[in-house]
N, C-alpha and C positions, 0 to 999 in steps of 0.2 A: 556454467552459471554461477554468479559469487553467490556464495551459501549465507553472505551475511548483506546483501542487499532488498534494504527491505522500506527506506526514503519514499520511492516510489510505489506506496502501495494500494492507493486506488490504481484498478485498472484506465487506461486511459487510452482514448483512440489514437493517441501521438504510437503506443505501441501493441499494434492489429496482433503480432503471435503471440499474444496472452489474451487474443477472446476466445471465449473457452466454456466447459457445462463442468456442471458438478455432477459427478455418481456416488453418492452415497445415502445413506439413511436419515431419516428424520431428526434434527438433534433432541435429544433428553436432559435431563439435568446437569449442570457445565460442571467440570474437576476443578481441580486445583494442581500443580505441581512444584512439586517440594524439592531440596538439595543440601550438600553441603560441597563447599569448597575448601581444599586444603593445598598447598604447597608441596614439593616434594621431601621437607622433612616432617610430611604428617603436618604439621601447623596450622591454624584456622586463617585464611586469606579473607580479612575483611575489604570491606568496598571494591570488590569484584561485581560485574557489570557481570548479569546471566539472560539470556535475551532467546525469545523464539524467532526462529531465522527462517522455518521451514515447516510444513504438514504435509500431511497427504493421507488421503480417505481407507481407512482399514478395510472397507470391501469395496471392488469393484474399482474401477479404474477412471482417470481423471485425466482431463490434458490440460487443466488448470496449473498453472506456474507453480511450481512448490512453496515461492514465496509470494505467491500474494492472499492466501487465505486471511481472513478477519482476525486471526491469532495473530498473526507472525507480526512482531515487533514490540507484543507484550513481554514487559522486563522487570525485573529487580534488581536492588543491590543487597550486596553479602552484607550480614553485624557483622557485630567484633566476635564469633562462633561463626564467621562462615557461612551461614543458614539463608536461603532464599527462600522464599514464597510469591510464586505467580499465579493470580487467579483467574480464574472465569475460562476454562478451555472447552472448546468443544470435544463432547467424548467420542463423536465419531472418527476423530483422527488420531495421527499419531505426529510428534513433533520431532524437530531438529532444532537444539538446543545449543548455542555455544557461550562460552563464559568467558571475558575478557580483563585482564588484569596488568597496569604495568609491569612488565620485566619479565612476563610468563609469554610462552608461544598460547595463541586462541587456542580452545579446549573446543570441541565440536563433536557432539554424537546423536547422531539422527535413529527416528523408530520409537522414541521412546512414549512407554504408556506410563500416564504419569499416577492412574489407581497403584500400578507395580509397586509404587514405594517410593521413599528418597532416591533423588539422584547422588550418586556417590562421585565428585569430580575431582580429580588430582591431577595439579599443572606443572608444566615443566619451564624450566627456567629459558629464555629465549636464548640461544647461539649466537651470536652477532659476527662467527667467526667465519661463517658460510656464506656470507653477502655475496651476491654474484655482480658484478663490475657492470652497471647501469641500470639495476636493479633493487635500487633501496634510495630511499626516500625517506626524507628524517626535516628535523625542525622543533617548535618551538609556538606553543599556542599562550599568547598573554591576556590578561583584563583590560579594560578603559584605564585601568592606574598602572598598568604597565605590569602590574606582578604577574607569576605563573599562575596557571588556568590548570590545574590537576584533577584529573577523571574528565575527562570533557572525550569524548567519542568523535573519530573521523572514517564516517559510512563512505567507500570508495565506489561510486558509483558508475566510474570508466576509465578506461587505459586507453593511452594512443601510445603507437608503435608508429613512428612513421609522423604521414599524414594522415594515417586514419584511428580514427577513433572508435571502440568498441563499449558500449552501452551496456550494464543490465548484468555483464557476465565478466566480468572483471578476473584480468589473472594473479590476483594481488593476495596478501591476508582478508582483504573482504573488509575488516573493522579493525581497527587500534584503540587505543587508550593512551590518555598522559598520565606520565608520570608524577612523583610532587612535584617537581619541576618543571611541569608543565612542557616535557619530550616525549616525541612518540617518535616510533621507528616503523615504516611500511617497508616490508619486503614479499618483490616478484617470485613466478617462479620462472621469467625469462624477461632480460631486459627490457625498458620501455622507456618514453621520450616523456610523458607526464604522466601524473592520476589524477580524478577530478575528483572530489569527496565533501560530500555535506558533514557539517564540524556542528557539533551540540554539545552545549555547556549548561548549563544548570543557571538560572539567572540572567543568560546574556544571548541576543540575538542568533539565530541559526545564520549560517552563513554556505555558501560554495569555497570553495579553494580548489586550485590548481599548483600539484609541486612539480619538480622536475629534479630526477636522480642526479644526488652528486652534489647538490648545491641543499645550505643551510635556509628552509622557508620560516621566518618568525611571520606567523598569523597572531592578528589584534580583533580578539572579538568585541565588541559593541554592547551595552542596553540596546533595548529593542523599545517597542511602546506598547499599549495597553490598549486593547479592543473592546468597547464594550455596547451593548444592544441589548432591546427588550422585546421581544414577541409576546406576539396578540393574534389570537382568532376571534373573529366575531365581538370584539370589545374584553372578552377575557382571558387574562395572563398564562403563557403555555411553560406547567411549570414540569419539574424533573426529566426534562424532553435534552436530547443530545444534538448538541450542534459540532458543525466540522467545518473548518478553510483552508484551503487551498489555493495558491497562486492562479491565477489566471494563465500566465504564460504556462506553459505544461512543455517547454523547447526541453531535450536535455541537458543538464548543466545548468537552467538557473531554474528548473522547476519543484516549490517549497511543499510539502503536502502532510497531512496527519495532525492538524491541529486540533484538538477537540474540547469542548468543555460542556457543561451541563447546564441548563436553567435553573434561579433558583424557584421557591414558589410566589414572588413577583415577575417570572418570566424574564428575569435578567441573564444578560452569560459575561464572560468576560474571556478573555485571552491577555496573557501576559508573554514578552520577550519575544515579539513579531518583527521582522526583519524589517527595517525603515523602509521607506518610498518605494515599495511593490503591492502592484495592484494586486488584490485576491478577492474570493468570493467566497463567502459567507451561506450555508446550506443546513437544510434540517437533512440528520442522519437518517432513513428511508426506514431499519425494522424499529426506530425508536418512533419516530412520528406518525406512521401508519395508521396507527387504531383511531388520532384524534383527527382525521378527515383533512388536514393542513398539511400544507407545506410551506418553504419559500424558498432563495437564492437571491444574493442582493452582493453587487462588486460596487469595492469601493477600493480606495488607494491609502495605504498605511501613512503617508508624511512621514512628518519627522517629529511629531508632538501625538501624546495619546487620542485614539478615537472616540468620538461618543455617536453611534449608527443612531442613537435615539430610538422611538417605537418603531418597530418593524409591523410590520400586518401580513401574517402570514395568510394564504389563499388555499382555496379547495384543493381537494385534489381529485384525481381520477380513477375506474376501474378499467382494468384489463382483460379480455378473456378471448381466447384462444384455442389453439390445437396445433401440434405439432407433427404433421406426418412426414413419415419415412416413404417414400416411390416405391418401394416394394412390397409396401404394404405389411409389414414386421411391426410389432409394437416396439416404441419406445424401451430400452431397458430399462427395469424396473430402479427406483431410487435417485433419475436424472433431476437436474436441477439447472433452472435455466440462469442467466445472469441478466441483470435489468439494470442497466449503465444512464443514469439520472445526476449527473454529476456525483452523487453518492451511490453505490452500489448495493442490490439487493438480490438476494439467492432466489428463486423463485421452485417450486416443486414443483413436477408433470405426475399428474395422476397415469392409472395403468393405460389409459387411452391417450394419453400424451396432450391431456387437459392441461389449461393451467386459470387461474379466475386471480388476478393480484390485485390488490386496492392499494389506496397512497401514494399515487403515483403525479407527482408533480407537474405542474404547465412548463413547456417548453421541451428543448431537446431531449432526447429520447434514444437510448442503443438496445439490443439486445440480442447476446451474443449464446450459440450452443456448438459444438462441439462434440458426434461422436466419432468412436471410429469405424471405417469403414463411407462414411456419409459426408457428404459437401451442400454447402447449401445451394438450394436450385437458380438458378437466373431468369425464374419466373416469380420469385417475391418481388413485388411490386419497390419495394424500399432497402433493397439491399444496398450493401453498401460498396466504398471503393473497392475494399478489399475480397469483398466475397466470404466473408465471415464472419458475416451477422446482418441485422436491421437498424434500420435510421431515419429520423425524422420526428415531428415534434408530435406533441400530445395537446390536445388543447381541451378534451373533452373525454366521456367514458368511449372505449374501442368495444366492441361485445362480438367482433369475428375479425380479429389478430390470428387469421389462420397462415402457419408457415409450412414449407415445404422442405424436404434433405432429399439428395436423390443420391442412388448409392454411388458408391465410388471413391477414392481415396480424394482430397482437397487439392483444386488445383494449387501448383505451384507458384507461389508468390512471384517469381519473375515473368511467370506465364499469361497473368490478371490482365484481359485488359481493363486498366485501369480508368476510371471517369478521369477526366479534366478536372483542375482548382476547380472550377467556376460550377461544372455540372456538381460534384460532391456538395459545394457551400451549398447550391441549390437544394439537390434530395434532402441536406440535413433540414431547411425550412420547409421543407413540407412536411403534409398531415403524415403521421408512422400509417401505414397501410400492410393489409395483410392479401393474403391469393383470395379472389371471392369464391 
């Protein structure tokens, strides 16, 4: 798995083996984590990129992706001392940290608790003398006026070898840097035919790229345009509230995700340096809009000139409540956490009886996925889904017996599934979400 692919980090049904539970405890009040970066003659390395790439739960075990936690892809960059500070982490976990710097090989160390103290990080100069022959990929990232683009990041998010293409788990550096001059150098650790990599720059539209070893790629990044919308419940302004977008198309390779911005207290948001003429959709983030009874999701298509979404009217929402049983009748282990896939993403808790009561839960489609081990889920849930690894279907209204079933057993094998047809899946996802009565 690349330790630094983190682009894709709402879960998404395009990729079924990261639905998954959470085991861990309650969170308490969030850390901070601190560092310094230095070179290897001891030297303070400013604007060095230092980035959460990875977590995982201090007690108890998890089959959740190590990169798609709600942390992973919170970042800083170095002063002129070096110094980083990233805030708001969850203390239940523990992270994977790598720092990126033109002309140093990536810095990567995972485990870290970040109460412990400064991270202490010191990088090495990159070798360029060890390339392996179809295995390095280089270029050249410019502005709209043509000059270099330096510190702009290129997140690799697939290798093809061959004809086939490998998603998610990339055998590459994972992330580069440009240089002032706006060069970067990706190197395998076994030859390959291209890499696909989302490119961000500060200022200028996000983009895809596809390079291929051996040949010089000059990438031209773009302005992007300007998103902006005002939510309303019930006639008044929904302020300090978090919004998120995301591309509509969700295919590998051209799907944009992690946009987020804040309301102010006229209920306005804005997004700036949005990728021209891609449709996306617009969403209230699920632990931030919870408490005030609303939601929404509204798709619209970027053009080529700024947006103005106008008043938005965000709509009620729903309650959930449930039970989760095990077929052998075992409690739930204690600390499980379900996931509730609403275009936005939300942790959900199982009390010791494998309760759960969620509110805020938006009109429309609906997933929710658990994960233990030992357990699969039963093919007597009314709304399972193609894959056999969770639930589907829409909400329209409060659920008050969302009861699910696991029957033991280790999960059947993805090639083993029979799987619904296109047509039967589109179907299940428009119906009511339904539980076992």
């Amino acid at each position: 798995m690349n330790i630094l692919s983190f682009a894709s980090r709402r879960l998404s049904l395009l990729c079924p083996f990261v639905a998954c539970a959470l085991v861990h405890g309650a969170e308490t009040q969030r850390i901070d984590m601190t560092g310094q970066v230095k070179g290897p003659d001891g030297k303070p390395v400013a604007n060095a990129l230092a980035i959460i790439v990875g977590a995982g739960p201090r007690e108890g075990n998890s089959p959740l992706c190590p990169y798609n936690y709600p942390d992973c892809g919170k970042r800083a960059m170095t002063d002129s001392e070096g110094a980083f500070h990233i805030e708001s982490l969850d203390p239940a976990m523990d992270f994977w940290l790598a720092v990126l710097a033109p002309g140093f090989e990536p810095f990567n160390n995972s485990k870290i608790l970040p109460e412990a103290g400064p991270v202490n990080v010191k990088l090495k100069v990159r070798d360029l003398s060890k390339v392996l022959p179809g295995g390095h990929a280089y270029g050249r990232i410019i502005g709209p006026d043509g000059q270099p683009v330096a510190g702009a990041t290129l997140d690799i998010e697939g290798v093809q070898h061959a004809e086939s293409t490998t998603w998610g788990c990339p055998d590459t550096d994972g992330m580069v840097a440009t240089d002032a001059d706006g060069q970067f150098e990706i190197l395998g650790k076994k030859p390959f035919t291209a890499v696909y990599a989302v490119v961000n720059a500060h200022g200028l539209a996000r983009r895809w790229a596809r390079l291929e070893p051996g040949k010089t790629c000059l990438l031209r990044m773009n302005k992007g345009v300007t998103v902006r919308g005002r939510l309303a419940f019930n006639g008044q302004p929904l302020k300090n509230l978090k919004v998120g977008m995301d591309s509509v198309e969700r295919e590998c390779g051209k799907f944009f995700s992690g946009f987020r911005a804040t309301t102010d207290a006229d209920g306005v948001f804005e997004f700036s340096d949005i990728p021209l003429n891609t449709k996306f959709s617009v969403f209230s983030i699920l632990d931030s809009f919870q408490k005030t009874g609303a939601g929404f999701r509204r798709e619209f298509d970027s053009g080529s000139r700024n947006v103005d979404l106008g008043e938005i009217k965000a709509e009620p929402t729903y309650r959930l409540i449930g039970r989760v049983a095990l077929g052998d009748g075992k409690p739930v282990p204690s600390g499980t956490r379900m996931l509730l896939d609403a275009w936005d993403i939300l942790l959900v808790p199982l009390d010791a009886d494998g309760r759960f009561d969620v509110t805020g839960v938006p009109a429309g489609q609906t997933s929710l996925y658990l994960s233990l081990n030992g357990y699969h889920f039963s093919t007597k849930n009314p709304s399972l889904d193609s894959n056999h690894r969770g639930l589907i279907g829409r909400v329209s209204g409060d659920i008050p017996d969302l009861n699910i079933l696991l029957e033991p057993g280790s999960p059947t094998n993805y090639e083993d599934i029979d799987h619904l047809s296109y047509e039967e899946q589109k179907k299940r996802k428009d119906e009511p979400l339904r539980g076992i009565p």
